[in-house]
GUROSE-146056 format. One record per residue: residue in one letter; x, y, z of N, C-alpha, C in turn. Coordinates in steps of 0.02 Angstrom, whole numbers. Atoms other than C-alpha are relative to their C-alpha. Layout:
N
 dokol    nxx    nyy    nzz   caxx   cayy   cazz    cxx    cyy    czz
     a      X      Y      Z      X      Y      Z      X      Y      Z
...
This chain:
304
 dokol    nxx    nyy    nzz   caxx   cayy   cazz    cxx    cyy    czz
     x     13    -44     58  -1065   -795    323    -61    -26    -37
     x     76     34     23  -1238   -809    238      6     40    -65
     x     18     -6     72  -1276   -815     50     85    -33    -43
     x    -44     37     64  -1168   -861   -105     62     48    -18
     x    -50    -38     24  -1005   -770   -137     10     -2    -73
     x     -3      2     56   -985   -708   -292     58    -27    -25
     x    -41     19     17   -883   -759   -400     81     24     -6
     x    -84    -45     25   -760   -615   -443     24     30     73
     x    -24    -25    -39   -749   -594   -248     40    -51     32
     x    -67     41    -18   -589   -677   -203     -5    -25     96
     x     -3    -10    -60   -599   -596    -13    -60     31     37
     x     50     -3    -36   -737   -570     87     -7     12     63
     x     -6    -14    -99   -735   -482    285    -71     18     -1
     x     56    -15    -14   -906   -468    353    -10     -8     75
     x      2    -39    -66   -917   -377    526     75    -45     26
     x    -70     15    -58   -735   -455    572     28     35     61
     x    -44     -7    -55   -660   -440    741     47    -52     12
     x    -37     46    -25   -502   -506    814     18     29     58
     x    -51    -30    -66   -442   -476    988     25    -35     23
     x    -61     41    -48   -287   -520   1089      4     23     66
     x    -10    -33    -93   -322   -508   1288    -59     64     -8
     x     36    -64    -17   -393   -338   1296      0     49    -62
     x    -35    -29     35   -335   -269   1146    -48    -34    -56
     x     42    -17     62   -454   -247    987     24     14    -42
     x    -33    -12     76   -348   -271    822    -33     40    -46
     x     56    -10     36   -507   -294    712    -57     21     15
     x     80     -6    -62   -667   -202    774    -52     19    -81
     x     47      2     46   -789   -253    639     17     23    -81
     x    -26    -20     64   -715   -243    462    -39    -27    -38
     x     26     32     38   -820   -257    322     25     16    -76
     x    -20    -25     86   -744   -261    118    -14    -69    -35
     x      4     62     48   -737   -368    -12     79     20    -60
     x    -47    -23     23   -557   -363   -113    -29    -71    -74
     x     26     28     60   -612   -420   -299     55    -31    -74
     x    -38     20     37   -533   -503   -458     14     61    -45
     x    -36    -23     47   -420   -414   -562     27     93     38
     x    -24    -68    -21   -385   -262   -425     58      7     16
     x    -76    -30    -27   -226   -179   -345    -38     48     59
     x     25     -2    -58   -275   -129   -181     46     23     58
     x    -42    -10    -47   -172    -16    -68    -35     10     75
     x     33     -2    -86   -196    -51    140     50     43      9
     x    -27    -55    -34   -151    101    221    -26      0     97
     x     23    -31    -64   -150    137    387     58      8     62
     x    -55      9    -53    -21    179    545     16    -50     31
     x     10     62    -42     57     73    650    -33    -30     43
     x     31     31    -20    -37    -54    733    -79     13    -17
     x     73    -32     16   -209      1    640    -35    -72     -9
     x     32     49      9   -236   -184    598      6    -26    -49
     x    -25     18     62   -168   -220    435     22    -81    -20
     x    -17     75     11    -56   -362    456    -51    -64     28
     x     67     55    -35   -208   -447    583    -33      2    -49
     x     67     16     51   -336   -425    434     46    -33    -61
     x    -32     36     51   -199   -526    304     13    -42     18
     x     -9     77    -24   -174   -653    436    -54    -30      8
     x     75     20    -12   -354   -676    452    -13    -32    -80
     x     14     37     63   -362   -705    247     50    -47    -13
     x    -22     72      7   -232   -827    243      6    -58     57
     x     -7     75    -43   -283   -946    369     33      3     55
     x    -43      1    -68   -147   -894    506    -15      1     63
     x     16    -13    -77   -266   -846    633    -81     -4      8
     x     57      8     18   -456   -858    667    -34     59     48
     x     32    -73    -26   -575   -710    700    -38     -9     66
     x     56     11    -58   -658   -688    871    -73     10     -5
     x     54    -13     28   -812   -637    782     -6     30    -63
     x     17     -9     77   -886   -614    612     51    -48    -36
     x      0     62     70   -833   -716    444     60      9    -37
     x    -30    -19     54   -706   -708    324     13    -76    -72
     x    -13     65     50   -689   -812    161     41     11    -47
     x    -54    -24     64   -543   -826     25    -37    -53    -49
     x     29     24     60   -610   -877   -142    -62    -61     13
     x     42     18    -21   -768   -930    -62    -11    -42     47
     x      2     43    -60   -700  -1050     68     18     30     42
     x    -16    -25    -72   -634  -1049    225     76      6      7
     x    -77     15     22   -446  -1000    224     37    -28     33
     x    -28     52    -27   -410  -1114    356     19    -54    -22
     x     -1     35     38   -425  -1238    230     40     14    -50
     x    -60     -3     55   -263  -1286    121    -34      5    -63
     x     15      0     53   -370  -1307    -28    -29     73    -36
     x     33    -68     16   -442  -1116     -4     76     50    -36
     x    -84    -33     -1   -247  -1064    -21     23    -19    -55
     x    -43     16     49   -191  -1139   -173     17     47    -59
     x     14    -48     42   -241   -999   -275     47     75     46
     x    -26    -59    -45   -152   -894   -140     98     16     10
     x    -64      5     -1     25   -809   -140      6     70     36
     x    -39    -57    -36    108   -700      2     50     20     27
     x    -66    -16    -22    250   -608     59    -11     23     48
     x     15    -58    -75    250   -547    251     72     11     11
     x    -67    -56     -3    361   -418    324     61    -31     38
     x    -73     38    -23    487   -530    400     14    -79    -63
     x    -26     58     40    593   -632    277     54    -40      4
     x    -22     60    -28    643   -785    309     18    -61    -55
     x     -9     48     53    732   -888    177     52    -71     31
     x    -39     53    -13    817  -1050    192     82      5    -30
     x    -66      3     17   1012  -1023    221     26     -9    -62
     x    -63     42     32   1119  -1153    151    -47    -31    -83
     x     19     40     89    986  -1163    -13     25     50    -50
     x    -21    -59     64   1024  -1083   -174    -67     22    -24
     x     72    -19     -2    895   -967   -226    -27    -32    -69
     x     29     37     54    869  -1057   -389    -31    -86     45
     x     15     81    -36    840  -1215   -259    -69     23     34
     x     48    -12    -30    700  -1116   -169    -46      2    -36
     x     50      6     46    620  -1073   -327    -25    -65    -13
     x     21     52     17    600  -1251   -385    -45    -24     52
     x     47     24    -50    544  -1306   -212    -61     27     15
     x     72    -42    -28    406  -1175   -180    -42    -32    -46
     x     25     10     58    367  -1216   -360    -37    -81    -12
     x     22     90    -12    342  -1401   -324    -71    -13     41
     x     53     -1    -47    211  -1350   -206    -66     13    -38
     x     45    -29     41     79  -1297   -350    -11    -43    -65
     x     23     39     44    -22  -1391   -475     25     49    -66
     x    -29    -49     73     27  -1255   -623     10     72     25
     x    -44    -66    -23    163  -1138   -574      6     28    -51
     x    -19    -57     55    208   -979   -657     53    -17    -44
     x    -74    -13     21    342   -975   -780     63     31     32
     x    -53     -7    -54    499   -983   -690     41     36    -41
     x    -33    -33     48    598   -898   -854    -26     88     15
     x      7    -63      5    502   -751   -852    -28     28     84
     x    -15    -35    -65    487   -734   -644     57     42     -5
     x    -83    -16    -16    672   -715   -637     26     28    -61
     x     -8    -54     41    677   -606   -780    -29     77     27
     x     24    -81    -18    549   -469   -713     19     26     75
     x    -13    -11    -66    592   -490   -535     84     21     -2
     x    -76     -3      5    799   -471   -611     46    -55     52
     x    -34     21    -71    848   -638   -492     64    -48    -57
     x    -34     30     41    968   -697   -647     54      0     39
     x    -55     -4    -28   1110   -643   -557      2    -40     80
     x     29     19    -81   1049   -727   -389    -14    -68      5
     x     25     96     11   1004   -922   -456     73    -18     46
     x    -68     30    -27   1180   -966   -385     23      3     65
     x    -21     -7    -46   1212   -904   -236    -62    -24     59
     x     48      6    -48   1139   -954    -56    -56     32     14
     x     45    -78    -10   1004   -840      1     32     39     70
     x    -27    -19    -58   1116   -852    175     38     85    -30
     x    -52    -40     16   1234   -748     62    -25     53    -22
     x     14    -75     38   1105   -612     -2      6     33     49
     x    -11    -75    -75   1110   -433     91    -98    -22     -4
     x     67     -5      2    922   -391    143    -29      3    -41
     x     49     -9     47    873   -316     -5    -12    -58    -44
     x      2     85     48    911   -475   -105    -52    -48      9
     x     59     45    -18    797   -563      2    -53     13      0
     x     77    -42     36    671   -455    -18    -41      4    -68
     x     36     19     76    661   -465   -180     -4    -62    -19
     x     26     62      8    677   -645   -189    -59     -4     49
     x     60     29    -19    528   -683    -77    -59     56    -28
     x     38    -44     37    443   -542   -161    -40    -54    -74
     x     27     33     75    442   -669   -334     -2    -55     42
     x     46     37     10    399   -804   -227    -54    -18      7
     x     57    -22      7    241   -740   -201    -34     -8    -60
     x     28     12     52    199   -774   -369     37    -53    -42
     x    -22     99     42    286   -955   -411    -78    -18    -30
     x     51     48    -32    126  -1041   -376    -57     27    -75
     x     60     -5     55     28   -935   -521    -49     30     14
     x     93    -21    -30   -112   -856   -406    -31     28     -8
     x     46    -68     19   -247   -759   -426     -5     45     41
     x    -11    -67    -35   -217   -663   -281     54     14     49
     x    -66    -17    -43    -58   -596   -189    -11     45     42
     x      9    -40    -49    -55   -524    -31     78     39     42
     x    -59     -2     -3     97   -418     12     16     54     39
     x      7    -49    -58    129   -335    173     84     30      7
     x    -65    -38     15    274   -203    149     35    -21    -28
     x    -26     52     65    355   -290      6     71     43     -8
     x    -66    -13      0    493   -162     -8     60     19     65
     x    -47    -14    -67    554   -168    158     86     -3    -17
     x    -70     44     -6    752   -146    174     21     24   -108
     x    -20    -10     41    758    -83    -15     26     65    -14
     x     23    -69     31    823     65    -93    -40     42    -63
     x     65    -35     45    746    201   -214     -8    -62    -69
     x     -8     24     40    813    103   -359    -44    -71     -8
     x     22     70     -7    786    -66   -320    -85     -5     16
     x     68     -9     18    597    -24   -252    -35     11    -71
     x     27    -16     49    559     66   -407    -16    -59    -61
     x    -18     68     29    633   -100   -499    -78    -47      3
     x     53     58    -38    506   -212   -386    -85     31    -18
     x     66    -42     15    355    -86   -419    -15    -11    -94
     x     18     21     64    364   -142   -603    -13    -62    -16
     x      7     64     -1    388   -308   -567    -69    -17     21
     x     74      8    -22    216   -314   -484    -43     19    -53
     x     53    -29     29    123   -196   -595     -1    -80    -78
     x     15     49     58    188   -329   -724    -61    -72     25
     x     27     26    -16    111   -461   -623    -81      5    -10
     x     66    -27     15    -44   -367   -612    -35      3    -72
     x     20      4     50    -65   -336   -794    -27    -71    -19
     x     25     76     43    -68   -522   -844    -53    -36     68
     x     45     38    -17   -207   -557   -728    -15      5     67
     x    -23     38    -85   -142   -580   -536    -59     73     44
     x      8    -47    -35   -236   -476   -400     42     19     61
     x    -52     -6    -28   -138   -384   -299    -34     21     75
     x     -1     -7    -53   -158   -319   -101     48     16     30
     x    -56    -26    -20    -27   -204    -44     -2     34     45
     x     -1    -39    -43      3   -144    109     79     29     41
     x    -71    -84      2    154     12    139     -8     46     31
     x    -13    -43    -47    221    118    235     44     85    -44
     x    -26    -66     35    288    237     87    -57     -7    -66
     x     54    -43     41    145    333     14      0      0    -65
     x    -24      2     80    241    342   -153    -30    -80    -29
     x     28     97     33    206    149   -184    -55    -10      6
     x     84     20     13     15    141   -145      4     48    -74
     x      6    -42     32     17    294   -250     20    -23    -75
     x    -30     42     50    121    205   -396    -56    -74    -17
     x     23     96     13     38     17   -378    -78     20     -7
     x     48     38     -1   -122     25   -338    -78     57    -36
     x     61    -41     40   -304     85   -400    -54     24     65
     x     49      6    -48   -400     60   -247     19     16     73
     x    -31     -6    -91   -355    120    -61    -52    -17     64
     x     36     26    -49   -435     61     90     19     28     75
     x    -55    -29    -20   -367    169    226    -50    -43     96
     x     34     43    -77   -387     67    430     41     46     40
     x    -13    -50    -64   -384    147    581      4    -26     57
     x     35     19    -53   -392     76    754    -43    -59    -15
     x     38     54     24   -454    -76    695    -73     -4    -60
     x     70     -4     34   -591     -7    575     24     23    -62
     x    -37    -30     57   -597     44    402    -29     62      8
     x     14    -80      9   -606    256    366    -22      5    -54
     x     21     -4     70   -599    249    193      0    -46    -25
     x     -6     34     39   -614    145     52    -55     30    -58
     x     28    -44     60   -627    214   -131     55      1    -22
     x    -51     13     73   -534    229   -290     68     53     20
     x    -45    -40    -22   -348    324   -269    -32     79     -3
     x     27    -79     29   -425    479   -360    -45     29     34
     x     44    -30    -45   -568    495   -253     12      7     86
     x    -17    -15    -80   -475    468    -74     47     70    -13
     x    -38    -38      2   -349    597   -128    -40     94    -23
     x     25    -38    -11   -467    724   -183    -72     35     28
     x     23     14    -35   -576    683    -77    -14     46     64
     x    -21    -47    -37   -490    803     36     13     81      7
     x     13    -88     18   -537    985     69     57     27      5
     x    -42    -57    -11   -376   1046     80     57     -3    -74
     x     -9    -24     51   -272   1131    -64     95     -5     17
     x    -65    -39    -16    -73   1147    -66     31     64    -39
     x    -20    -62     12    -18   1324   -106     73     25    -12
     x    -64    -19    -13    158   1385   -169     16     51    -25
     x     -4    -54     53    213   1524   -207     72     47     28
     x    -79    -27     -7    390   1652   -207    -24     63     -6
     x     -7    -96     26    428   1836   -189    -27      4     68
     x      8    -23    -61    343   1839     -6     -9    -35     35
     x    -47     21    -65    386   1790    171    -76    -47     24
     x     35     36    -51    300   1651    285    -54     58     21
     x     37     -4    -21    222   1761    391    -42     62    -36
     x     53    -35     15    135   1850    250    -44    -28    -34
     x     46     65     16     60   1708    195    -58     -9     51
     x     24     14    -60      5   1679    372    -54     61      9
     x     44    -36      0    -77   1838    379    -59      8    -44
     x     37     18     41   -170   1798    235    -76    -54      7
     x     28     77    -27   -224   1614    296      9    -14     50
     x    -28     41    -72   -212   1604    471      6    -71     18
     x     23     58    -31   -274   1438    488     35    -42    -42
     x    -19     54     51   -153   1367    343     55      0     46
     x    -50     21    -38     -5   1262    391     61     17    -58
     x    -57      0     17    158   1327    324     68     15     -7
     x    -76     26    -22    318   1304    268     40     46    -42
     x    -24    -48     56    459   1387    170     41    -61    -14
     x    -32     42     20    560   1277     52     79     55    -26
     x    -59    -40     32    744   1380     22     47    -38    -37
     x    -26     43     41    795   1266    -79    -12    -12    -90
     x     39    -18     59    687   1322   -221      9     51    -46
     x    -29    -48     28    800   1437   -316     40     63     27
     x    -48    -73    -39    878   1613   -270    -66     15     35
     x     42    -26    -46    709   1655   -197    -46    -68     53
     x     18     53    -43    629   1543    -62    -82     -3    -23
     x     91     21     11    441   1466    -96    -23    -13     56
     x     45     -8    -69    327   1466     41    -71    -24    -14
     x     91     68     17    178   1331     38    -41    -12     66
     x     67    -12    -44     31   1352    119    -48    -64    -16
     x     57     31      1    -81   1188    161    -80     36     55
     x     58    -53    -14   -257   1258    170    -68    -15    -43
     x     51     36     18   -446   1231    153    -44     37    -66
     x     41    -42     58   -498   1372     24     72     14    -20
     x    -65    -23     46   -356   1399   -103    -15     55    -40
     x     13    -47     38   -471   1497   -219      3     77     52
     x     40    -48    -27   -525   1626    -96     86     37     46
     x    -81    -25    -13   -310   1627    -27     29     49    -66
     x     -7    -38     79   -283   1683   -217    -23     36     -5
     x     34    -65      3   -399   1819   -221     29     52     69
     x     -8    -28    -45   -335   1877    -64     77     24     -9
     x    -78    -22     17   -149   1875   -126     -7     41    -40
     x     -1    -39     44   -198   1958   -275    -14     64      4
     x     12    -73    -37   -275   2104   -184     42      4     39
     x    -25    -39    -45   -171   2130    -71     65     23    -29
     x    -68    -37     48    -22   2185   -202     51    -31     35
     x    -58     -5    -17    126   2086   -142     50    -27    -51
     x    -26     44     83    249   2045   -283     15    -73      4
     x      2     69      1    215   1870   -288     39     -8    -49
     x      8     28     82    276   1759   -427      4    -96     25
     x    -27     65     11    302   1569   -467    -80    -39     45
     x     64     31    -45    100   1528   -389     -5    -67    -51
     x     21     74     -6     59   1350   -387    -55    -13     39
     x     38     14    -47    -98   1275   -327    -27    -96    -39
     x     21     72     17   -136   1072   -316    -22    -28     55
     x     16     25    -50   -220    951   -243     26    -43     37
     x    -38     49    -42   -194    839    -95     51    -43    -33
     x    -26     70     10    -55    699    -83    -40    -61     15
     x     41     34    -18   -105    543    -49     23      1    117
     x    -43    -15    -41      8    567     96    -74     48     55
     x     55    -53    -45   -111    728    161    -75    -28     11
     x     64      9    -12   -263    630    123     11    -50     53
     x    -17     48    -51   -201    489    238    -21     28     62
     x     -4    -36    -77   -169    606    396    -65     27    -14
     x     62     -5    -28   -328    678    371    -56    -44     11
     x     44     51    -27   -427    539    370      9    -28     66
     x    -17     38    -76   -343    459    519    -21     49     51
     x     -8    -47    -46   -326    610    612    -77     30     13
     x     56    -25    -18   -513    645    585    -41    -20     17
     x     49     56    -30   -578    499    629      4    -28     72
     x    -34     15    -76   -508    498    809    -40     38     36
């Protein structure tokens, strides 16, 4: 890597590759993940996600091009100290009590977080006592979730963090972070439910096949995307269809005594003028933009 890393850039990929055998994880990744962001990695399975988080903490080393965590080399324990992550398999120590794990992780760090107010926002009050053998999944999830942030770091890296939870308990853990985030921490989230980039983060980065597609602020990947969603009641699928051939849709009958019928589609205005002339007793029209969800599949899907 050539020149001086700045300061407020934590993470640093410049032309990264990794390959295994024949097989091209990373094919040239270039970003920079900065202080004080929230940062959702998107991308399908096997796009390269978890290989470009094992590459910033040291786990694995690139077959070509650079990467640096807080300006070193993250092979190096001293580049890591500032570093706190959770990966998608969790693995706690049995026969300890989870108030015993906390202390120990915690022992590992020159100035750990406040351990009072972890196990307040993370809710592990009820959980100091018991083994971790003895939590269900989600338990453990959320404990290695807070101990991702014992240590105090300035940047957390957290690859499907609510695995194994439900609505509740995610929603729970999605505050617990954002709190994190507020007082300082940078975050790096990478999910498999749309709703949680969408919730956490500011910044999306969307990988494909080992490359990045996008990268840009939530607001701008999401409308970003030429296409419109359309809803509307009082008339049938396929008179929608006749309208918009080329839109994709659906009917929701679940949407009162009359069924809604949503049309994704690349001109919304010009569908609306076309409903409106053509006299059919519409009612209940809706028109919004992409999910992040729709902007996803189109990016992927258009970059193939």
């Amino acid at each position: 890597m050539t020149g001086t890393v700045p300061a407020d850039v934590l993470v640093r990929a410049d032309a990264l590759v990794k390959r295994f055998g024949d097989t091209t994880a990373l094919d040239g990744v270039t970003l920079d993940f900065r202080s004080g962001e929230c940062v959702g990695l998107l991308g399908p399975n096997g796009a390269g996600k978890t290989t470009l988080l094992t590459l910033i903490e040291g786990l694995r080393q690139p077959t070509s091009g650079t990467v640096s965590l807080f300006g070193g080399d993250p092979r190096d324990t001293r580049s890591r100290v500032h570093l706190g992550t959770t990966p998608q398999a969790t693995a706690l120590p049995e026969s300890l009590r989870v108030r015993e794990v906390l202390q120990f992780v915690a022992a590992h760090y020159p100035s750990p977080a406040d351990r009072s107010a972890l196990i307040e926002e993370f809710d592990l009050g009820d959980l100091l006592a018991l083994q971790c053998g003895a939590l269900s999944g989600g338990q453990q999830r959320r404990v290695a979730v807070a101990l991702a942030f014992v240590g105090d770091p300035r940047l957390v890296l957290l690859d499907e963090p609510t695995t194994g939870l439900d609505v509740d308990a995610r929603r729970a853990l999605w505050e617990a972070v954002r709190a994190r985030h507020a007082a300082g921490c940078t975050i790096v989230v990478t999910s498999h439910h749309l709703e949680e980039i969408e919730r956490l983060a500011h910044r999306v980065v969307v990988i494909d096949d080992g490359r990045v597609r996008a990268d840009d602020s939530l607001e701008s990947i999401v409308s970003g995307v030429a296409r419109r969603r359309v809803t509307v009641a009082g008339v049938t699928a396929d008179q929608v269809r006749a309208l918009a051939p080329d839109a994709a849709v659906t009917v929701d009958r679940t949407a009162g005594d009359v069924p809604a019928v949503t049309a994704v589609l690349a001109d919304s205005d010009r569908f609306v003028r076309d409903l409106v002339a053509s006299a059919l007793p519409f009612s209940r029209l809706s028109v919004r933009g992409a999910t992040l969800e729709e902007a996803f599949l189109t990016i992927t899907k258009g970059a193939r």
